[in-house]
C-alpha positions in Angstrom: 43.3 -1.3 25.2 40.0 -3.2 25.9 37.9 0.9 25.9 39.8 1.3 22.3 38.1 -2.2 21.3 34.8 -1.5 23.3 34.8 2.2 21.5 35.6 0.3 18.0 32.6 -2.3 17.7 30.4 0.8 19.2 31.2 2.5 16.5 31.0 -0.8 14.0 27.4 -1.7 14.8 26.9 2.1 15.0 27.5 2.3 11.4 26.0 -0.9 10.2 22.5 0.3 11.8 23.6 3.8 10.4 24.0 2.1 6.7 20.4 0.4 7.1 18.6 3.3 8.1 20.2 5.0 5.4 19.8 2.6 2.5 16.1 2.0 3.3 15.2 5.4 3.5 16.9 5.8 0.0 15.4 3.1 -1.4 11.5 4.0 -0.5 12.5 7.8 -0.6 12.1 8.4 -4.2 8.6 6.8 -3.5 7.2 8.8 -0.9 4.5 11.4 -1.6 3.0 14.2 0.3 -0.8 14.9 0.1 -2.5 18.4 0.4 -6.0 18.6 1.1 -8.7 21.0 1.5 -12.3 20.4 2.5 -15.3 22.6 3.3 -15.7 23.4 7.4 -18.3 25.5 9.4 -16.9 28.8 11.1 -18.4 28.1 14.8 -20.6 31.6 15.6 -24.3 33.0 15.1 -23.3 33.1 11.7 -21.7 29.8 10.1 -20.4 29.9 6.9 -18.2 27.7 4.7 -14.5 27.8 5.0 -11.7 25.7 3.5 -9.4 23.9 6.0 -6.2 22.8 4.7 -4.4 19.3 5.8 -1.2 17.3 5.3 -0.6 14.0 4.7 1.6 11.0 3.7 1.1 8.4 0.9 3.7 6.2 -1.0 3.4 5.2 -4.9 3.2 1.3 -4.9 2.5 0.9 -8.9 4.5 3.2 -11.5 1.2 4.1 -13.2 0.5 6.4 -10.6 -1.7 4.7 -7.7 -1.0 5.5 -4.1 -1.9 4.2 -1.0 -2.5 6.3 2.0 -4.9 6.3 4.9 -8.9 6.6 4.6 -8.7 9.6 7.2 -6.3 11.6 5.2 -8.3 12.3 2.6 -11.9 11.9 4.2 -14.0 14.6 3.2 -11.6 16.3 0.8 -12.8 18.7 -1.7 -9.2 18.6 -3.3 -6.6 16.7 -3.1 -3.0 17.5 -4.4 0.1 15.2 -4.6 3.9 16.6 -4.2 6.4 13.8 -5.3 9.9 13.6 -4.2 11.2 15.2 -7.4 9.4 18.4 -6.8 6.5 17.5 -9.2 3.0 17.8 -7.9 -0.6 16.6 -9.4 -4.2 16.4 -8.4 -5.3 13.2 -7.5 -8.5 11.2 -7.1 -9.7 8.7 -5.1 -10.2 5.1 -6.4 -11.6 3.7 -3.5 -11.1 3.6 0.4 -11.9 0.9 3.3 -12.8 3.3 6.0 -12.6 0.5 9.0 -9.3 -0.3 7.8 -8.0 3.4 6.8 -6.9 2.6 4.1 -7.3 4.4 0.4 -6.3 4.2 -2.5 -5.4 7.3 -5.0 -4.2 8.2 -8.7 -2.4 10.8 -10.3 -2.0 11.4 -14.1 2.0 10.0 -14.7 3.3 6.7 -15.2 7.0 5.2 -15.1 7.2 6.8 -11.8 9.6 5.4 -8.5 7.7 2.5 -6.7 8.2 1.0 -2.8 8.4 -2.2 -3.1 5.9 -4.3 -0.7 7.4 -6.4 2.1 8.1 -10.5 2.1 7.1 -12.8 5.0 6.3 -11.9 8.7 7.5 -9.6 10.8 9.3 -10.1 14.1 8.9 -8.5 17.3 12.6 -6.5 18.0 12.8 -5.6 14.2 14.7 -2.7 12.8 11.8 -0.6 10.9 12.0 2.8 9.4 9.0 5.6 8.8 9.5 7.8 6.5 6.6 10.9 5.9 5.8 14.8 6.5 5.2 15.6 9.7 4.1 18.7 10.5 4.3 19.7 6.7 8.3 18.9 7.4 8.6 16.8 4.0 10.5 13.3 3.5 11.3 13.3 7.8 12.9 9.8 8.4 12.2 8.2 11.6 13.6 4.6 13.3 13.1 2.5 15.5 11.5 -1.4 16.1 8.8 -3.5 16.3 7.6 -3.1 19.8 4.5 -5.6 19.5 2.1 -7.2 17.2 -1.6 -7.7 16.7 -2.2 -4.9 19.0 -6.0 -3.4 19.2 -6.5 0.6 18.9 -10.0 2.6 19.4 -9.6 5.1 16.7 -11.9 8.5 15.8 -15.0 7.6 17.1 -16.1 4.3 17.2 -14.0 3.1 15.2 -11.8 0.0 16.5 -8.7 -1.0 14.6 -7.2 -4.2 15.1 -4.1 -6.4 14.5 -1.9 -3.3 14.5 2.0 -3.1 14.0 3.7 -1.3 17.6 6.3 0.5 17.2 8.6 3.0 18.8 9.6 5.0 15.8 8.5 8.5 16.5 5.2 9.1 14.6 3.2 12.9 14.6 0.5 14.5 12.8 1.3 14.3 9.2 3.1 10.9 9.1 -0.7 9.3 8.9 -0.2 7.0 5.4 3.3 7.5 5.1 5.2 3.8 4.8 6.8 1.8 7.2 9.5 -0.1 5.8 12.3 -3.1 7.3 15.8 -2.6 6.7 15.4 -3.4 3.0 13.5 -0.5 1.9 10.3 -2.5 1.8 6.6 -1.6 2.9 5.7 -3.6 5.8 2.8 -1.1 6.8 1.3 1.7 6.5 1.6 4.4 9.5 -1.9 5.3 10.9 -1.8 6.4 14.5 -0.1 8.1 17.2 -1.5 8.1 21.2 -2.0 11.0 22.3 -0.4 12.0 25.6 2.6 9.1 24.8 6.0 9.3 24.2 7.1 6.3 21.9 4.0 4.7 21.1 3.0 4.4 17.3 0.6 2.1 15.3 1.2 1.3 11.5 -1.4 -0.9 9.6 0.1 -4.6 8.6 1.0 -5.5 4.9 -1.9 -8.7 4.8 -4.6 -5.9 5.9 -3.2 -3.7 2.9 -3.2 -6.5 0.5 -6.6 -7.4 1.5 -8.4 -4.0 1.7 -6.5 -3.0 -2.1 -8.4 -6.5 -3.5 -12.0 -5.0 -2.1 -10.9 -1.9 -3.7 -10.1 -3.2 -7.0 -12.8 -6.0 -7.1 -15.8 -3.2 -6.6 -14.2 -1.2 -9.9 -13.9 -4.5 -11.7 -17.7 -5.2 -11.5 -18.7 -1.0 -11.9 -18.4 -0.5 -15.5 -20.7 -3.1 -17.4 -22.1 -5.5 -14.3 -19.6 -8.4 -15.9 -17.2 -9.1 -13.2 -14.7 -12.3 -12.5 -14.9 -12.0 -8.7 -11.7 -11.6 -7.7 -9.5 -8.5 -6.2 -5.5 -8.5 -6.9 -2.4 -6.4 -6.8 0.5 -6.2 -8.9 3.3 -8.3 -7.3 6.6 -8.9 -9.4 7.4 -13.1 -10.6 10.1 -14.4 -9.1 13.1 -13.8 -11.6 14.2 -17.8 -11.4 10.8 -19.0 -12.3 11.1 -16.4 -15.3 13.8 -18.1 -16.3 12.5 -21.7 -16.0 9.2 -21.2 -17.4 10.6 -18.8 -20.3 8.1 -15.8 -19.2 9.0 -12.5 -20.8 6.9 -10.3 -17.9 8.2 -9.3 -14.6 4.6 -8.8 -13.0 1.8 -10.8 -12.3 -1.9 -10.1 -10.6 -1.8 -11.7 -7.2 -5.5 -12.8 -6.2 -6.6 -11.7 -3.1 -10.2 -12.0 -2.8 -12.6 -14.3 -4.6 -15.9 -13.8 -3.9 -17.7 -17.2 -2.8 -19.6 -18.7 -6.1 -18.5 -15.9 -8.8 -17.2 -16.9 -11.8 -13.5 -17.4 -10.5 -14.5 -19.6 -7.6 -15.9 -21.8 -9.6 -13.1 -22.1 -12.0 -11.6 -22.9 -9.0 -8.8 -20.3 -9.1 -7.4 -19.9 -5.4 -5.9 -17.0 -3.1 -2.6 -16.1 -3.9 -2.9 -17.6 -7.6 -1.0 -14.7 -10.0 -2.9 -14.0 -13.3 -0.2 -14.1 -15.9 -2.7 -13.4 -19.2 -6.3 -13.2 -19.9 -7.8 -14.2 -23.0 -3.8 -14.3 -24.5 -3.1 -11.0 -23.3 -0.5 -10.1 -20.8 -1.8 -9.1 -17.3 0.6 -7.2 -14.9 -1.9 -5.3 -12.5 -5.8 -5.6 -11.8 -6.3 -3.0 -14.7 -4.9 -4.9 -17.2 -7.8 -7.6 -16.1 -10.3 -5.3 -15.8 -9.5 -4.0 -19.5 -9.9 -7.5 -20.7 -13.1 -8.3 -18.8 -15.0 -4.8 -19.6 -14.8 -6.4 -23.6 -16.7 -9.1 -22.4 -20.6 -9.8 -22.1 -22.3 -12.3 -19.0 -22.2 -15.8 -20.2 -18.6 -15.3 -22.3 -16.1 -17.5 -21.7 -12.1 -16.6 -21.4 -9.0 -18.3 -20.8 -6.6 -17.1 -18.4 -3.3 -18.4 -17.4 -1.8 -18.5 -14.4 0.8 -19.1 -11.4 0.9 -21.9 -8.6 2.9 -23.5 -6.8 5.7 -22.7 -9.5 3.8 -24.0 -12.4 2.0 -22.5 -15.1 -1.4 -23.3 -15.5 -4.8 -22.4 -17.8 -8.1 -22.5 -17.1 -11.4 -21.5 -18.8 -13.7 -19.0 -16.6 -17.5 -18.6 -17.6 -18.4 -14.5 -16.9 
């Protein structure tokens, strides 16, 4: 009688961890892209000549207008690089940007309305249940599990390259699974996979979500200033608005810009926005992603001025910025 209980809650909690790994992985599924790459090598010989090399890599769609996140080593050096989505689709892509000491980078593909993972809330704890899901070996959408084995570990990559405040874990990473997602139990990104070491069973390293945020604002806050020299001096992403404060403060939108970065005595800093602060509208039109911002500010000539309104602390707020 007390084996048929024992073999009863084995098989309960057996399913309940089944039913996360399974509802996570369907929920970032649909988001998960494979990259294809090629890029010019050297034949070894008397003789050298170019060749194309071919590589494989993982990404995941974080906005549905088409930009992907991925690892700066994925795509280093690529001549080409092609996107297969989980619908069968595929599309060249380009490169934004990249922060090479972080590895991350940042591409787009021609679609919009497309599937999105959904980034990860509040910190995570050592023991947690997290989920990779990629193509390793070329062997598309593989899911792996496992936990959080340790945090803020430190990791000499390629090179010289040192890599800090990594995410541990034991869920089985290989060649291939470099810039696929790691997700919690929820479906949502908590990091991006970046390393494996080599000779070790059960060792993998994923990039945290707080060095993603922060490496996408550089990103962004370099293309905001490219175009015309008129910048705001600030980095964002698109994060969604809480649906209750929605409701209270009557806003029509789901997303906001989330500031990230703002560069010490440009035009934002001393309208005294502040980290974390999410853009709403700029100049009285709506702003959902750092494009929308960028769209507004390109109009604009040094000197301007523009209103923007904005998130904190639950209130809605405006303030006038001098470009």
């Amino acid at each position: 009688m007390l084996d048929i209980d024992k073999n009863e809650k084995d098989t309960e909690a057996l399913d309940a961890y089944s039913r996360a790994v399974m509802t996570a992985a369907e929920r970032v599924g649909p988001a998960v892209v494979r990259i294809d790459l090629e890029h010019e090598g050297r034949r070894s010989g008397p003789y050298p000549m170019p060749r194309e090399y071919g590589g494989v890599g993982s990404g995941f769609i974080f906005a549905s207008d088409g930009q992907i996140l991925t690892n700066a080593h994925v795509v280093a050096k690529a001549r080409r690089l092609k996107v297969t989505l989980a619908d069968g689709r595929t599309f060249d892509a380009s490169l934004v940007g990249s922060e090479p000491d972080v590895d991350i980078a940042l591409l787009r593909i021609g679609a919009d309305r497309l599937p999105v993972a959904e980034l990860g809330r509040g910190p995570l704890r050592v023991g947690q249940l997290v989920i990779a899901v990629g193509n390793p070996y070329g062997l598309n959408w593989t899911v792996t599990a496992g936990v959080v084995s340790a945090l803020g570990r430190t990791l000499q990559g390629p090179g010289t390259q040192k890599m800090t405040d990594l995410i541990q874990t034991d869920t089985s990473i290989n060649p291939g699974n470099s810039g696929g997602p790691l997700v919690d139990s929820a479906g949502r990104v908590v990091g991006i996979t970046t390393a494996m070491m080599p000779m070790a069973q059960g060792l993998g390293f994923s990039i945290p979500l707080e060095t993603i945020k922060s490496a996408l604002a550089r990103i962004y806050q370099r293309r905001e200033a490219a175009p015309t020299g008129v910048s705001l001096g600030v980095g964002g992403m698109r994060v969604p608005i809480d649906p209750a404060l929605r409701q209270r403060l009557h806003l029509n939108q789901q997303f906001g810009m989330q500031l990230l970065e703002i560069r010490s005595g440009g035009p934002a800093d001393y309208a005294e926005l502040k980290r974390l602060d999410i853009v709403i509208a700029a100049a009285g039109e709506p702003v959902t992603e750092p494009e929308d911002l960028q769209r507004v500010v390109r109009r604009h000539k040094t000197g301007d001025t523009m209103t923007l309104n904005f998130l904190r602390g639950g209130t809605l707020r405006q303030v006038t910025v001098v470009l």
